[in-house]
VMD Tcl script that builds the backbone (N, CA, C; Angstrom):
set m [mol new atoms 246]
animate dup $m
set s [atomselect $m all]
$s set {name element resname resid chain x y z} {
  {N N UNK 1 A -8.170 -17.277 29.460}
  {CA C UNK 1 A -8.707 -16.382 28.462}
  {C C UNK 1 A -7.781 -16.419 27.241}
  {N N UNK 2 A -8.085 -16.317 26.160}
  {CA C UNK 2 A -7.711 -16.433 24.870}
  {C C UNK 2 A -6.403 -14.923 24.725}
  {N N UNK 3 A -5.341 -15.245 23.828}
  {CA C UNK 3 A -4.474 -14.240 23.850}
  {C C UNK 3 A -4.557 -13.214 23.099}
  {N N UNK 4 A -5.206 -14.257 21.620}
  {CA C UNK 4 A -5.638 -13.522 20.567}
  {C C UNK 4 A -6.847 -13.740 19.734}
  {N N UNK 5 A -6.967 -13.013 18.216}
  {CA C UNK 5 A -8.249 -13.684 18.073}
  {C C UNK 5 A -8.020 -14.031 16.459}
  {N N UNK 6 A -8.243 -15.220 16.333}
  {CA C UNK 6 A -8.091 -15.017 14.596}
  {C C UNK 6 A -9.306 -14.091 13.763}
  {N N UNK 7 A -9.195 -13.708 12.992}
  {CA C UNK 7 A -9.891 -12.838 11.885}
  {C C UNK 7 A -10.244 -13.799 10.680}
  {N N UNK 8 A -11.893 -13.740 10.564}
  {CA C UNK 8 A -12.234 -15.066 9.158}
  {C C UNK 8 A -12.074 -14.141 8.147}
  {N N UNK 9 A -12.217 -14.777 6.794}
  {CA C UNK 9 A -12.277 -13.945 5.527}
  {C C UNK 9 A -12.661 -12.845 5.452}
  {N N UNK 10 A -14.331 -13.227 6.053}
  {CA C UNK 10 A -15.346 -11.903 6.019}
  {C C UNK 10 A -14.514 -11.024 6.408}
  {N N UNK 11 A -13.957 -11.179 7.424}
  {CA C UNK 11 A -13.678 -9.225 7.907}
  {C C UNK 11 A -12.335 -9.245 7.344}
  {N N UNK 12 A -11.641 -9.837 6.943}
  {CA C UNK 12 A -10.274 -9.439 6.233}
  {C C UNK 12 A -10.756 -9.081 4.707}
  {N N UNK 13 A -11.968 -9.111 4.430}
  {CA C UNK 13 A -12.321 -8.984 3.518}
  {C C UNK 13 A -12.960 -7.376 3.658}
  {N N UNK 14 A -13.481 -7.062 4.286}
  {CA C UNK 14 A -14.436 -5.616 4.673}
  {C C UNK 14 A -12.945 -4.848 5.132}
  {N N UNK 15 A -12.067 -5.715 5.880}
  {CA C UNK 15 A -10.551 -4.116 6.367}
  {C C UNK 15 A -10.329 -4.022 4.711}
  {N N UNK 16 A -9.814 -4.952 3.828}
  {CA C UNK 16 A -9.278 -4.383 2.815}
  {C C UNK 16 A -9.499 -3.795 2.046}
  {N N UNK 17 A -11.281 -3.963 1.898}
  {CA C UNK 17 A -11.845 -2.936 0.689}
  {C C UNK 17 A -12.897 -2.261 1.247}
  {N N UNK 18 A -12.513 -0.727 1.414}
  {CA C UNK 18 A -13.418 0.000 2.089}
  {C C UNK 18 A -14.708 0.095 1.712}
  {N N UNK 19 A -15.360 0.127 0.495}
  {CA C UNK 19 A -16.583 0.157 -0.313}
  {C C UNK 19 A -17.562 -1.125 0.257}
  {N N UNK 20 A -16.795 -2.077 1.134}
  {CA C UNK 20 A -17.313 -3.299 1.692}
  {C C UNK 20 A -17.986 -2.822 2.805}
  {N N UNK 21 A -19.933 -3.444 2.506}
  {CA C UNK 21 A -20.639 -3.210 3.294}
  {C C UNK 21 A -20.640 -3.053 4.548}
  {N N UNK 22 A -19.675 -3.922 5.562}
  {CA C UNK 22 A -19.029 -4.510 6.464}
  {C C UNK 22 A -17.292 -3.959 7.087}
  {N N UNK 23 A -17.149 -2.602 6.172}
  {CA C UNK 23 A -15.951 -2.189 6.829}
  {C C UNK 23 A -15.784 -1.734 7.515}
  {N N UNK 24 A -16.561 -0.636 7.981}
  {CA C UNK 24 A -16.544 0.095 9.209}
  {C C UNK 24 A -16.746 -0.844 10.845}
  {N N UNK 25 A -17.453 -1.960 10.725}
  {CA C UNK 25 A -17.465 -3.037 11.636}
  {C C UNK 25 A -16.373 -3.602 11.633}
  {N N UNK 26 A -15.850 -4.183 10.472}
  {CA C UNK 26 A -14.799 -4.910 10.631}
  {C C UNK 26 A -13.634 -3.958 11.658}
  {N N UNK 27 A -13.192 -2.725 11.130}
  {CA C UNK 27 A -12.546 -1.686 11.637}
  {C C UNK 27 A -12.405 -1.936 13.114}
  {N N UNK 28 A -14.021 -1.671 13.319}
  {CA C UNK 28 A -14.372 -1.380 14.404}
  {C C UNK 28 A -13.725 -2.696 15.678}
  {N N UNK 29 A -14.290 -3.535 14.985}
  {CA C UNK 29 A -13.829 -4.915 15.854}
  {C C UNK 29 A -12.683 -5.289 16.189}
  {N N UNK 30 A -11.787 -4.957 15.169}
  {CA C UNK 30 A -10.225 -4.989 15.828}
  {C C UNK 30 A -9.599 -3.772 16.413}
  {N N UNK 31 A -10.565 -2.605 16.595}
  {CA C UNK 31 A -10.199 -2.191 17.772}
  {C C UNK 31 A -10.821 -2.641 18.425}
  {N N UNK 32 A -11.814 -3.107 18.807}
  {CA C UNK 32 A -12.206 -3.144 20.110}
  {C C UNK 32 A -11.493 -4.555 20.559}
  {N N UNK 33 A -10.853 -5.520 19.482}
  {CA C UNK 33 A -10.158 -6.548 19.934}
  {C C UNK 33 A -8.600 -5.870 20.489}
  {N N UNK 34 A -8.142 -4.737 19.846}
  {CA C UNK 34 A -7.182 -4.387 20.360}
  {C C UNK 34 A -6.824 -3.600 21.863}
  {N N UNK 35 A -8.196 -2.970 21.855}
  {CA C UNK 35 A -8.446 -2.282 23.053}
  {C C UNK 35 A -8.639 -2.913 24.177}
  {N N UNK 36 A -9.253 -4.900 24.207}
  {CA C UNK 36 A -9.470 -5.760 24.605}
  {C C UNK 36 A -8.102 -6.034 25.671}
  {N N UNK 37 A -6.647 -5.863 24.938}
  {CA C UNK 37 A -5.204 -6.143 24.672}
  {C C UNK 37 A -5.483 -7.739 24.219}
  {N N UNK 38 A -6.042 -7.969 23.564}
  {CA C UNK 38 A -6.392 -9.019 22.696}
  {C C UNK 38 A -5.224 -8.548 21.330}
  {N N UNK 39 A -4.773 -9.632 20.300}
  {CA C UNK 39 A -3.832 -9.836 18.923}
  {C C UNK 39 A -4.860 -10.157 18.015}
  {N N UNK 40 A -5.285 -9.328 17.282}
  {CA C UNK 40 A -5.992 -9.937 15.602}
  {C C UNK 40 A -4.801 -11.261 14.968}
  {N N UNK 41 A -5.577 -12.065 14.622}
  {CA C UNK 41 A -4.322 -12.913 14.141}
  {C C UNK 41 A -4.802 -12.967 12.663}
  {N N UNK 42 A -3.831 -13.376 11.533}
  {CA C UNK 42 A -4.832 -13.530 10.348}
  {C C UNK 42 A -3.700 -14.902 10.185}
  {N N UNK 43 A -4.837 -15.948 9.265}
  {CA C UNK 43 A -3.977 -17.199 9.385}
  {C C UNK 43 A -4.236 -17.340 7.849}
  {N N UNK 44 A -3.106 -18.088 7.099}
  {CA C UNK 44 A -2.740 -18.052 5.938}
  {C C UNK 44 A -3.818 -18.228 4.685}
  {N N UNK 45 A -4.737 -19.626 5.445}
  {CA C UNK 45 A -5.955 -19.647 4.180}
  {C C UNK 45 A -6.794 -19.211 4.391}
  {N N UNK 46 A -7.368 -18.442 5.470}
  {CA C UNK 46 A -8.585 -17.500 5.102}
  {C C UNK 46 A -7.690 -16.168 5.020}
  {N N UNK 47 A -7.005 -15.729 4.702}
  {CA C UNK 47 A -6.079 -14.905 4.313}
  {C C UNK 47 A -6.181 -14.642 2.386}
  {N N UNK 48 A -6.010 -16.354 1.798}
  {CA C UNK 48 A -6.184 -16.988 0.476}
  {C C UNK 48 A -7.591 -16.656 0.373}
  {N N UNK 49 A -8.369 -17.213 1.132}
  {CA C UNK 49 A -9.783 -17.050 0.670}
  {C C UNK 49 A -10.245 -15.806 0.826}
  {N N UNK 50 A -10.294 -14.636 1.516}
  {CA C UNK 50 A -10.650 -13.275 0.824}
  {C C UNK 50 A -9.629 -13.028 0.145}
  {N N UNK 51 A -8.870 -13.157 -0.478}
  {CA C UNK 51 A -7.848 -12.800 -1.898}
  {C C UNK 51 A -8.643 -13.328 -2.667}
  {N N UNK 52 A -9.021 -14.681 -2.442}
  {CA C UNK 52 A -9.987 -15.317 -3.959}
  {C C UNK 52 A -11.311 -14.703 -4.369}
  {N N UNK 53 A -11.933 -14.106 -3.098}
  {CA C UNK 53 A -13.185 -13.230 -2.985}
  {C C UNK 53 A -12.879 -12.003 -3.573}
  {N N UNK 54 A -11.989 -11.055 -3.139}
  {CA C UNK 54 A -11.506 -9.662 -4.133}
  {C C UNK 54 A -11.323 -9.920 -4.978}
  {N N UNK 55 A -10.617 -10.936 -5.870}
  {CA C UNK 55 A -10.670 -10.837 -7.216}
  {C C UNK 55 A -11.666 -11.174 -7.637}
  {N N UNK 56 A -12.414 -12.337 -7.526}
  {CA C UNK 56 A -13.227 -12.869 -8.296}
  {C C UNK 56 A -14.314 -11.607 -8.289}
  {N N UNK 57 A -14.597 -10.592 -6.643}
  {CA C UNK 57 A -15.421 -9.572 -7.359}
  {C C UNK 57 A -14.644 -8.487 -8.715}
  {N N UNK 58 A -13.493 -8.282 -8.541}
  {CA C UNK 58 A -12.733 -7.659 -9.417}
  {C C UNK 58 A -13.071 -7.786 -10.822}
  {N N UNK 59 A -12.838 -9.578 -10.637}
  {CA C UNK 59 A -13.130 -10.021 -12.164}
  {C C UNK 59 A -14.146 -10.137 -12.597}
  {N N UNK 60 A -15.318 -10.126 -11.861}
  {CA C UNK 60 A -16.906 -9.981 -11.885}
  {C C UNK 60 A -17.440 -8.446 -12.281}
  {N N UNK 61 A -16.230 -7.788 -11.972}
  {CA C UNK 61 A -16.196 -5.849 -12.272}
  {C C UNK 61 A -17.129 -5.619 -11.544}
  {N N UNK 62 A -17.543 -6.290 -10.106}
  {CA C UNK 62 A -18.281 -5.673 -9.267}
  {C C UNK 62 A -17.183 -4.499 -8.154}
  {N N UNK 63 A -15.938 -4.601 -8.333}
  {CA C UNK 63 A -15.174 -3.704 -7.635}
  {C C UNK 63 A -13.612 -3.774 -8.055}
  {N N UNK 64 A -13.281 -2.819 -7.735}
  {CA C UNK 64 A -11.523 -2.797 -8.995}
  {C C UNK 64 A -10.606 -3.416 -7.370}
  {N N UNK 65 A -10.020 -4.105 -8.561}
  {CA C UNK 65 A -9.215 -4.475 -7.058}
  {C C UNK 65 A -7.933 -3.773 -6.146}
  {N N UNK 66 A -8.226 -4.362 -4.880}
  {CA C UNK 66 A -8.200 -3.035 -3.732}
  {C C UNK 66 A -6.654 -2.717 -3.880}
  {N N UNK 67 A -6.252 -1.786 -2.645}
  {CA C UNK 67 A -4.737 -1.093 -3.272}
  {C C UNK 67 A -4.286 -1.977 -1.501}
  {N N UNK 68 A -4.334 -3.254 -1.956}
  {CA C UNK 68 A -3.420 -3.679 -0.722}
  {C C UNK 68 A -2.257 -3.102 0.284}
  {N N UNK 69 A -1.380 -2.427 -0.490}
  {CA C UNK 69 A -0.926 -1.210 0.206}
  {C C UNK 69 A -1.404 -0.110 1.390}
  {N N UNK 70 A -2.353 0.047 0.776}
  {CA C UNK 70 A -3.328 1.303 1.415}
  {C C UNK 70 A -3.833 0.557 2.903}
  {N N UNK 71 A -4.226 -0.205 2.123}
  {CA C UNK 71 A -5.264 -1.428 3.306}
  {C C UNK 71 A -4.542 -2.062 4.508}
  {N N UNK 72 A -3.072 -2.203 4.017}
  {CA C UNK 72 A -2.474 -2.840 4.670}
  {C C UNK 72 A -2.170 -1.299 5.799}
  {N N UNK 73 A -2.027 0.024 5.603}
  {CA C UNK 73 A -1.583 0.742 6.035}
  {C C UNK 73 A -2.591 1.598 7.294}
  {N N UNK 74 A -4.207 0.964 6.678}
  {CA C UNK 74 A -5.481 1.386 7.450}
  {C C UNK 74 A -6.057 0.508 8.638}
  {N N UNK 75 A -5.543 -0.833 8.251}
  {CA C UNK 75 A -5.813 -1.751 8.673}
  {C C UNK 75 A -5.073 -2.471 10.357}
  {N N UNK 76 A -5.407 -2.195 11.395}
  {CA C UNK 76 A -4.181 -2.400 12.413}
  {C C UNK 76 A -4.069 -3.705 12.638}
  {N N UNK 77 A -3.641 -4.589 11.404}
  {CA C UNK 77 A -3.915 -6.258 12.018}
  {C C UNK 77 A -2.429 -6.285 11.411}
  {N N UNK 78 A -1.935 -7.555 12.257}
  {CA C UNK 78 A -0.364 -7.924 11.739}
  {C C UNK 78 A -0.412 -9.004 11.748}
  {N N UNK 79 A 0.615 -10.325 10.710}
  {CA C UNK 79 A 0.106 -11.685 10.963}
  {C C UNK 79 A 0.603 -12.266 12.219}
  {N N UNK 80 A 0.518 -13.132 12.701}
  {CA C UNK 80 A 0.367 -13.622 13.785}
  {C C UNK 80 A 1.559 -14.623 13.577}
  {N N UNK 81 A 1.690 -15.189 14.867}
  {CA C UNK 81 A 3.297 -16.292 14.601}
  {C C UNK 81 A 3.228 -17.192 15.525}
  {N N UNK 82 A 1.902 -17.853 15.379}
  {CA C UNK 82 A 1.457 -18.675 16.104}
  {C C UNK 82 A 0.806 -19.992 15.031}
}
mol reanalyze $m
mol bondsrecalc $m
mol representation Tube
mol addrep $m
């Protein structure tokens, strides 16, 4: 059985900006991956690629960009070292 689970854009994209259609799932899923005793992993370029997605909505002024801070603080994922 798998130890951990990586996390794609999409949902690193919905933990960081709450207004994202998809956050409360995303949320949801790494608990239930955590509750699993499953590891969210986040791996460096889809990490890059929802960064390129928040801004570009940012810069599109479809949403101000997020308070990474905050997100990072709501969010129970840690990177992985694998």
């Amino acid at each position: 059985m798998a130890e951990c689970v990586v996390l794609d854009a999409n949902v690193i994209v919905a933990l960081l900006y709450e207004q994202d259609a998809k956050h409360a799932d995303a949320r949801a899923l790494v608990e239930r991956i955590s509750t699993a005793g499953l590891e969210p992993q986040l791996v460096d370029f889809l990490v890059l690629e929802a960064l390129s997605v928040l801004g570009r909505r940012a810069a599109e002024r479809k949403t101000s960009p997020p308070d990474f801070n905050a997100a990072a603080g709501t969010a129970s994922v840690s990177p992985g070292s694998r």
